[in-house]
C-alpha positions in Angstrom: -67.2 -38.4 33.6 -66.3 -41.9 34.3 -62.4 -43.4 34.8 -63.0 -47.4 34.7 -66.3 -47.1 35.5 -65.8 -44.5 38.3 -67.5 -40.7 38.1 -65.5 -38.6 38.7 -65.2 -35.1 38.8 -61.9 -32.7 38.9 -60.7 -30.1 41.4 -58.5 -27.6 39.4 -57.0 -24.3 39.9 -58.4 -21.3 37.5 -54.8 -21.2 36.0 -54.6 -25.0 35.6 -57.6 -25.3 33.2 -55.8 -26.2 29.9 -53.4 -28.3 31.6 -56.1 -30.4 32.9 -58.0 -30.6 29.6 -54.9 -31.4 27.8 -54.7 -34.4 30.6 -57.9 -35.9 30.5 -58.0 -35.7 26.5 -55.1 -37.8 26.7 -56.8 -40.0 28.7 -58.9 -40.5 25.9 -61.8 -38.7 27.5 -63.8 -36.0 26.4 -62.3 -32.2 27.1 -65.2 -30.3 28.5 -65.0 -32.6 31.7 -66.8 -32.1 34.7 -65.0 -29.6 36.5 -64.9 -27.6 39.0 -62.4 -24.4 39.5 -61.1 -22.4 42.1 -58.6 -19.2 42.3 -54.9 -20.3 43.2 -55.4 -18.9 46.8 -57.6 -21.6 48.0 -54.2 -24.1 47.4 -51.5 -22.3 48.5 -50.7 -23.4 52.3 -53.0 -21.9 55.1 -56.1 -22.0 52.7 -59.6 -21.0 53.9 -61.3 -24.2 52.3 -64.8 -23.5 53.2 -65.5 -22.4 49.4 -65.1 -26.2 48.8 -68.2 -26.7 51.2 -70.1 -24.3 49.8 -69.5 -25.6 46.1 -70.5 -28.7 46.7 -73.2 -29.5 45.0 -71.2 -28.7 41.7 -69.5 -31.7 42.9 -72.6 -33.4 42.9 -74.2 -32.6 39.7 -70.3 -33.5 38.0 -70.6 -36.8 39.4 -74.1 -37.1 38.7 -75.6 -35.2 36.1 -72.5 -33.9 33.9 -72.5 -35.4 29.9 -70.3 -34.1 27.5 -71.1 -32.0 24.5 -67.7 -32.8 22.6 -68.6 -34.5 19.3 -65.7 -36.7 18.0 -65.2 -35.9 14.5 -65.5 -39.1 12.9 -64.5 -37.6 9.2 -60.8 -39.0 9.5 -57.8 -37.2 8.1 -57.7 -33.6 8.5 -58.0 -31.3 5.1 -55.1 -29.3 3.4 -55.4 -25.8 4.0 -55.1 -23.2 0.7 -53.8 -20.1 0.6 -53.5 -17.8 -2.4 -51.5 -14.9 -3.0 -50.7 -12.2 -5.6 -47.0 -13.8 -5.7 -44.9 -16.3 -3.8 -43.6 -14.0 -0.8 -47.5 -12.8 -0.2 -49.0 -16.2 -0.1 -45.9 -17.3 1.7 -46.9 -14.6 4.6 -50.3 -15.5 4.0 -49.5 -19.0 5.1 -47.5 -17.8 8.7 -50.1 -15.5 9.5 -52.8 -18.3 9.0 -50.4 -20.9 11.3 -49.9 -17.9 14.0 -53.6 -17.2 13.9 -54.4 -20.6 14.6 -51.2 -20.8 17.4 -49.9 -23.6 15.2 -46.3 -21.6 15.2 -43.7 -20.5 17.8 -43.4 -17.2 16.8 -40.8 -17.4 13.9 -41.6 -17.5 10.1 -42.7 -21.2 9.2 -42.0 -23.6 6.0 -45.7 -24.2 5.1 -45.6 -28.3 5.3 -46.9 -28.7 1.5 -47.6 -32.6 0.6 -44.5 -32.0 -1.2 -42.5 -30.9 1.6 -43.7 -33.3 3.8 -43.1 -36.0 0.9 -39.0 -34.9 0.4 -38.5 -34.9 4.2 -40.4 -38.4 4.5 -37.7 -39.6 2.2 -35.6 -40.0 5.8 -38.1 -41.8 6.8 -37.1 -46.0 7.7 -41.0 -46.7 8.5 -44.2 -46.2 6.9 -45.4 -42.9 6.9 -48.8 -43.9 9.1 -46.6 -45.6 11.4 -47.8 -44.7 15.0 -44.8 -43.6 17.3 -47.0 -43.0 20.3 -49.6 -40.4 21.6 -47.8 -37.2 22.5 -48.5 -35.9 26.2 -50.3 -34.6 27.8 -52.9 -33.8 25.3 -52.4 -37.0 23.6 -52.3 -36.7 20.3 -51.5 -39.7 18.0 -47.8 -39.5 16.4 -46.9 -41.0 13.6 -43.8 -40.6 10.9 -45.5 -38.4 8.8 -46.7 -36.0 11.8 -42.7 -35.9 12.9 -42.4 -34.9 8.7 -44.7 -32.7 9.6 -43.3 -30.3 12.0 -39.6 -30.9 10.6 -41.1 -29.6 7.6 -42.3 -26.4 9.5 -38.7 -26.0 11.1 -37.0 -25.9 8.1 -35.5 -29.2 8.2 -34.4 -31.6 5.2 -34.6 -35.5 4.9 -31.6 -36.6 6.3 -32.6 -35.1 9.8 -35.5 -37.2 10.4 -33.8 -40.5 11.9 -32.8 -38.5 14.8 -36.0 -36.6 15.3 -37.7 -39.6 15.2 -35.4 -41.2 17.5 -36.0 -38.2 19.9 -39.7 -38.5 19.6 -39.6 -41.8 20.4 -37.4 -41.2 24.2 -39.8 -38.5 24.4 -43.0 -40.7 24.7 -41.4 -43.2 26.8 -43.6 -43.0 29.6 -40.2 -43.6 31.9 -39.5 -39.7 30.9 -42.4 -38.5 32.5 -42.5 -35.8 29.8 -46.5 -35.4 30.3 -45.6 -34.1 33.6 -43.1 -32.0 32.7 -44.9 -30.5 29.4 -46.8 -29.0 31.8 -45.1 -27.9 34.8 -44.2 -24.7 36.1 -40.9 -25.6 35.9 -40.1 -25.3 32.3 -37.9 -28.2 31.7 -37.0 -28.5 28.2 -35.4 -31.3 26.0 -31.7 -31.8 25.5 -30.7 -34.6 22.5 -27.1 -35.7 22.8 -26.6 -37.3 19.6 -23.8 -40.5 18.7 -22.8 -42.2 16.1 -21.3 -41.8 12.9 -25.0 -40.2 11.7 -23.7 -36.7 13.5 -21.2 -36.2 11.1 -22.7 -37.3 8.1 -25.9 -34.5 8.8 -23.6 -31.8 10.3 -24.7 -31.8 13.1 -22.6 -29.8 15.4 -20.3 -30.9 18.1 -17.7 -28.1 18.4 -18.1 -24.9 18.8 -21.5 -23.5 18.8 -22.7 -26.5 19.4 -25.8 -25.4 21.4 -26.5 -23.2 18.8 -26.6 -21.3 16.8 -24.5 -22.6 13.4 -25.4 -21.8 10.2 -22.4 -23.9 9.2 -24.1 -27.1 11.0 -28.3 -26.3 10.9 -29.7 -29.6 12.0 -29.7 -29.4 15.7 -32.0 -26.1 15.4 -34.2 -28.1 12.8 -34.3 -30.9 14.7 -35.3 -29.6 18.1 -37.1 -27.5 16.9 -39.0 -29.4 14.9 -39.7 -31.6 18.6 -40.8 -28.2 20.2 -43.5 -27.8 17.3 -44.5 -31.4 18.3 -45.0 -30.6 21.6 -47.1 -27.7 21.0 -49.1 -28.6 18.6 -49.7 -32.4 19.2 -49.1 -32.4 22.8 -51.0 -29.5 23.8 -48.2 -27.2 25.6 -49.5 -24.1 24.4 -48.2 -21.4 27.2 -50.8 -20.8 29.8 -52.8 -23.1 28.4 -51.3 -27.0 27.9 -47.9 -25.7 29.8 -47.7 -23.5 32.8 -43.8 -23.1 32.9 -43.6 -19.6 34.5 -40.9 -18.0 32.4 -40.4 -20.9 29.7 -37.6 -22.7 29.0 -36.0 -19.7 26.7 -35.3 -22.1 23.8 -37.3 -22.2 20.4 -35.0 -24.9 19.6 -34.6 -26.7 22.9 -31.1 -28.6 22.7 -29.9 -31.0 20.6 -26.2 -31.6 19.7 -23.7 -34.3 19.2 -21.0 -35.7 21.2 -17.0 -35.3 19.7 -16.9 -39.0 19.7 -13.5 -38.5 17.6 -11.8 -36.2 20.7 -12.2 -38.6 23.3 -9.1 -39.6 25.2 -8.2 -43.0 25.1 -9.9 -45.4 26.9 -12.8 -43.2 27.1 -16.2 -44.4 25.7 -18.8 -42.4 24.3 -22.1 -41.3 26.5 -24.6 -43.6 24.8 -21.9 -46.7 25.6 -21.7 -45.8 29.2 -25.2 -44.9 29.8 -27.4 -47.3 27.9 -24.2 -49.8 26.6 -25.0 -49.0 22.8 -21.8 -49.8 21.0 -19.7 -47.8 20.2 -20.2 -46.6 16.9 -23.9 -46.9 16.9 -26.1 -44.4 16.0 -28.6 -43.2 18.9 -29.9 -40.7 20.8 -30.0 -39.8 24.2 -33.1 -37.6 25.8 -32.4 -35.5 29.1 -34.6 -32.6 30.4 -32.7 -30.4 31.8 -34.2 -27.1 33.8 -31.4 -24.7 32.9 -27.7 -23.7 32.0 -24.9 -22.3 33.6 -21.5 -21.3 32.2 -18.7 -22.2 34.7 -15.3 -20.5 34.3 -13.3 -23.5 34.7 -9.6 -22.5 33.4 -7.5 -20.2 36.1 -6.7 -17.0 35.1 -2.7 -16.9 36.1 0.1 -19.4 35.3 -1.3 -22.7 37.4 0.6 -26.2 36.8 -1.7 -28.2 34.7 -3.1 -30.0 38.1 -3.5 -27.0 39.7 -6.1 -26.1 37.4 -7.6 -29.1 36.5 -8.2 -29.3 40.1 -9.4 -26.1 41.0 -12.0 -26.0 37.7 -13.1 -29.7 39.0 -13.7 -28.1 42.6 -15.5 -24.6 40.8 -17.9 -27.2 38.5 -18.7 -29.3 41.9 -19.6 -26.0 43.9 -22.3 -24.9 40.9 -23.7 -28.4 41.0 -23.9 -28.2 44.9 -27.0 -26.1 44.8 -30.4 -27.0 47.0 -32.8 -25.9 44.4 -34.5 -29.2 44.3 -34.5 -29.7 40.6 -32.3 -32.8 41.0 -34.9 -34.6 43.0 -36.8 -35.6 40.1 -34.1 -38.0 38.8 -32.4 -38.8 42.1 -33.1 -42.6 42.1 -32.6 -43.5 37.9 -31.9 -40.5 36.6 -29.9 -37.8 36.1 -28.8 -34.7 38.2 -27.6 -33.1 35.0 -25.2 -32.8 32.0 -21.5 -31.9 32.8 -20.1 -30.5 29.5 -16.2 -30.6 28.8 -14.3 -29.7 26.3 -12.1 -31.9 24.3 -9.0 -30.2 25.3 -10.3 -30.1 28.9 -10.6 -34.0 28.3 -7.7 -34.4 27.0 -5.6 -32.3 29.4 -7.5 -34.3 32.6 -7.1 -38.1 30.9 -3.2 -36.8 30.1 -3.0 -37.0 34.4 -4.6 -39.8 35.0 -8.3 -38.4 35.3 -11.1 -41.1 33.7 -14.4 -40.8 33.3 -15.5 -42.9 36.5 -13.0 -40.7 38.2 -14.5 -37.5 37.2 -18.1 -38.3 38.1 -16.8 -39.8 41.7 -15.2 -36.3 42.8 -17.6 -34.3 41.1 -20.8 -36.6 42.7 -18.3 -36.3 46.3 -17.7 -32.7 46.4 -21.5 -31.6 45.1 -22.8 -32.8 48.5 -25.1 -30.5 50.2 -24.7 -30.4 54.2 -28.1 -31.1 56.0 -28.2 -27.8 57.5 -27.7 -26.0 54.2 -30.8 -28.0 52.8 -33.2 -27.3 56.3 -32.1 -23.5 55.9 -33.7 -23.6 52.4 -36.9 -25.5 53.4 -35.6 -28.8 51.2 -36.8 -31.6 53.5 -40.6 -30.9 53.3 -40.1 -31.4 49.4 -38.3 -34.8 50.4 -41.4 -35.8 52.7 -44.1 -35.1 49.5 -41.8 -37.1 46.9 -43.3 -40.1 45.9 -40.3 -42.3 45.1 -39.8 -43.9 48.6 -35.7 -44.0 47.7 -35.5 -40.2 47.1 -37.5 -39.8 50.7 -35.0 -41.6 53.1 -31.8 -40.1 51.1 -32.6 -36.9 53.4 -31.4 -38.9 56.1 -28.2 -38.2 54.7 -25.7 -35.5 55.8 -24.3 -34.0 53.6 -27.0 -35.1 50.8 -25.7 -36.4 47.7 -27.6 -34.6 44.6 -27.7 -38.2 43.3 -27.8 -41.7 44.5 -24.7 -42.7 42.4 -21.8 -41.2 40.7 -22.9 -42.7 37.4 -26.4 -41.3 37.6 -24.4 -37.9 36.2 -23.8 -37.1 32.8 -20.8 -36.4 31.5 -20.2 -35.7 27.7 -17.4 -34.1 25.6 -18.5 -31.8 22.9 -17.8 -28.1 22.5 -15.6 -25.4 21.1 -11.4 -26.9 21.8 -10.8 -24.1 24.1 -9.8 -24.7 27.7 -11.9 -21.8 29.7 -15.4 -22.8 30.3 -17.3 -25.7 31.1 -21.2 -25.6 30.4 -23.7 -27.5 33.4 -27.1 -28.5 32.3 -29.2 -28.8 36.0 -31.6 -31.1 35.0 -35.5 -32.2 35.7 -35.4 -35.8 34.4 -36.2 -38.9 36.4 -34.7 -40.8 33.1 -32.1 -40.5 30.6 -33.8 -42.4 27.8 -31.7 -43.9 25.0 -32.9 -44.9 21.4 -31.5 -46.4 18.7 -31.7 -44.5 15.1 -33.5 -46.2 11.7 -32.4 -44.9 8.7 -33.6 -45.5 5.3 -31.3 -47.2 2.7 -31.7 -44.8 0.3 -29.6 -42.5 3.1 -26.5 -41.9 1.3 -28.3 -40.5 -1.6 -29.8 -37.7 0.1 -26.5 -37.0 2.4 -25.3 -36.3 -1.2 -28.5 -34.3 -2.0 -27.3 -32.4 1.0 -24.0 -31.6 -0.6 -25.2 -30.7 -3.6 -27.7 -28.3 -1.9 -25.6 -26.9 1.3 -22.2 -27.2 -0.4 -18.8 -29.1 1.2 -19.9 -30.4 4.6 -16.4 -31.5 5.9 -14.6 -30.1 8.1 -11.9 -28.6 5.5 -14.9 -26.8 4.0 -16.1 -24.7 7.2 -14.4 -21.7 8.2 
């Protein structure tokens, strides 16, 4: 094939094959590219590479000789699907088992998107419904409003959810995320949305208890991501062992997406999207991490400490399971995040009541997560520092002990959960930006927030149980 006017032709591992398709096609090259594969021993370190030799005029004949048999389909929009059944519930399985069959699902029962499915749910919509949001890595496929209406649709989703999937889609693609490197790693990073603004509220969209999921009492965050995970299966390619090669996934069909209790912060506190992207307050936005996994850190003593005792000693617990040399953080070191710190409002509330801020918090927290120099040799850390490309992230290994971040303020910190004192929640994370966008929504929105009365019942908070 030819890059600029360059043949080329691709070395790739056996298990690496869909990835690289996926990669080139987004590209906008043709996906049977010259090629050539070899087994996953011949890369790891120590490798006989004589095979390359002796496979080299399949080198040759890529660069020389290779055309493509892919035939674009030049007949435009794709063509409804029918499916009949004897009654609703048979066509209705009908319909999953064709989207399974085709690995259009995620192995949970489906909405069909109908036209007039998709048409209700593009009723959220602020922009045409052909608008094009991007081309969705790494496979490449075009997005548009109606292709985010799409997969809402598929997740169960209603109208009022789409601003913020949008919004979501749209940090997605930003190529600052790097998201078509980490649809396909082995890593399995997945999304995490931390929602603000008054929109939260208004679509239920939890911030309390639960707020990770599940909810019954506040469905939109599962809806909504995973609406985005459908979107990056099925547009971007990260089909598993195919498009992604994340080794044991990311173990969400939802992936994350909550909102922050904007009405529990302590005085003087701002909310996440103000401090991190300087939204005002009060706007509605969203903020994309991707995190590579969650731990639950016990953060309340169990006897009868003064209240500093504990802060203190839960402040020193949460430092010690951030201070961990598993790399992950390396990824974001320079302009992005280590990870998400997750406190509760009566945790923030108890800490702002003796003086603790937010700048505060991320200062001992970024201080006492150091990792000594010998701890990172012991667990082979600098080699990864020598192969990193960002020339900032390289010389930090000169430091001792290593700070999992250049800067206190590269870490998250957001208040949402259950008003319970015990736990705080750390999301390690894989993301060399935290991308902030700012929601559309259409004007027509307060019609169907009251639709979703009508249909969902009360949504305040007197209403829930």
């Amino acid at each position: 094939m030819e890059t600029q006017g360059i043949p080329t032709v691709t070395l790739t591992r056996t298990d690496f094959v869909g990835v690289m398709k996926n990669a080139v096609t987004g590209l906008g090259l043709a996906p049977d590219a010259a090629m050539v594969t070899f087994p996953i021993d011949m890369f790891l370190p120590g490798s006989d590479l004589a095979p390359l030799r002796a496979r080299k005029r399949e080198f040759y004949d890529g660069l020389t000789r290779w055309q493509s048999g892919f035939a674009q389909d030049a007949a435009g929009a794709a063509t409804m699907l029918s499916v009949e059944g004897a009654s609703y519930e048979d066509a209705l399985n009908k319909a999953n088992n064709l989207l399974i069959t085709n690995l259009w699902g995620d192995g949970l029962p489906l909405w069909p998107a109908t036209r007039e499915r998709v048409d209700w749910i593009l009723r959220g919509a602020a922009l045409p419904r052909a608008h094009a949001i991007g081309k969705f890595p790494p496979r490449g496929g075009v997005t548009t409003v109606e292709t985010c209406a799409v997969a809402l649709a598929m997740a169960g989703g209603r109208p009022e959810y789409l601003p913020v999937l949008i919004a979501a889609v749209e940090a997605f693609l930003d190529a600052e995320s790097e998201s078509d490197q980490l649809q396909a790693t082995s890593g399995g990073p997945f999304p995490v949305v931390i929602v603000n603004g008054p929109i939260a509220q208004e679509i239920r969209l939890n911030s309390g208890f639960g707020c990770l999921g599940p909810d019954p009492q506040r469905p939109a965050g599962a809806s909504i991501g995973r609406a985005l995970r459908l979107l990056q299966q099925n547009v971007g390619g990260a089909l598993p062992g195919v498009g992604t090669m994340a080794i044991f996934g990311a173990m969400r069909y939802t992936n994350a997406v909550f909102a922050e209790d904007e009405a529990a912060l302590p005085q003087g506190w701002q909310p996440h999207a103000t401090v991190r992207h300087g939204y005002a307050p009060g706007t509605n936005s969203v903020s994309l991490v991707f995190a590579s996994g969650v731990t639950n850190v016990r953060r309340r003593g169990a006897k009868k400490e003064t209240q500093q005792e504990d802060v203190l000693s839960g402040m020193w617990r949460m430092a010690d399971f951030m201070r961990t040399p598993n790399l992950a953080a390396l990824a974001g070191y320079e302009k992005g995040t280590p990870g998400i710190m997750m406190i509760s409002p009566v945790v923030a509330k108890m800490m702002a009541e003796l003086g603790w801020t937010q700048p505060s918090i991320r200062q001992f927290l970024w201080e006492n997560s150091k990792i000594p120099l010998a701890q990172l040799k012991r667990a082979g850390a600098p080699a990864w520092f020598e192969i990193d490309a960002n020339p900032v992230t390289r010389e930090s290994i000169r430091l001792d002990p290593w700070p999992i971040a250049l800067k206190p303020e590269n870490i998250v910190l957001v208040v949402a959960g259950g008003d319970h004192p015990t736990h705080s929640h750390w999301l390690q994370a894989h993301s060399p930006r935290v991308i902030g966008r700012v929601m559309r929504v259409p004007e027509s929105f307060d019609r169907l927030l009251a639709d979703a009365d009508r249909d969902l019942g009360c949504g305040t908070d007197a209403c829930r149980i």
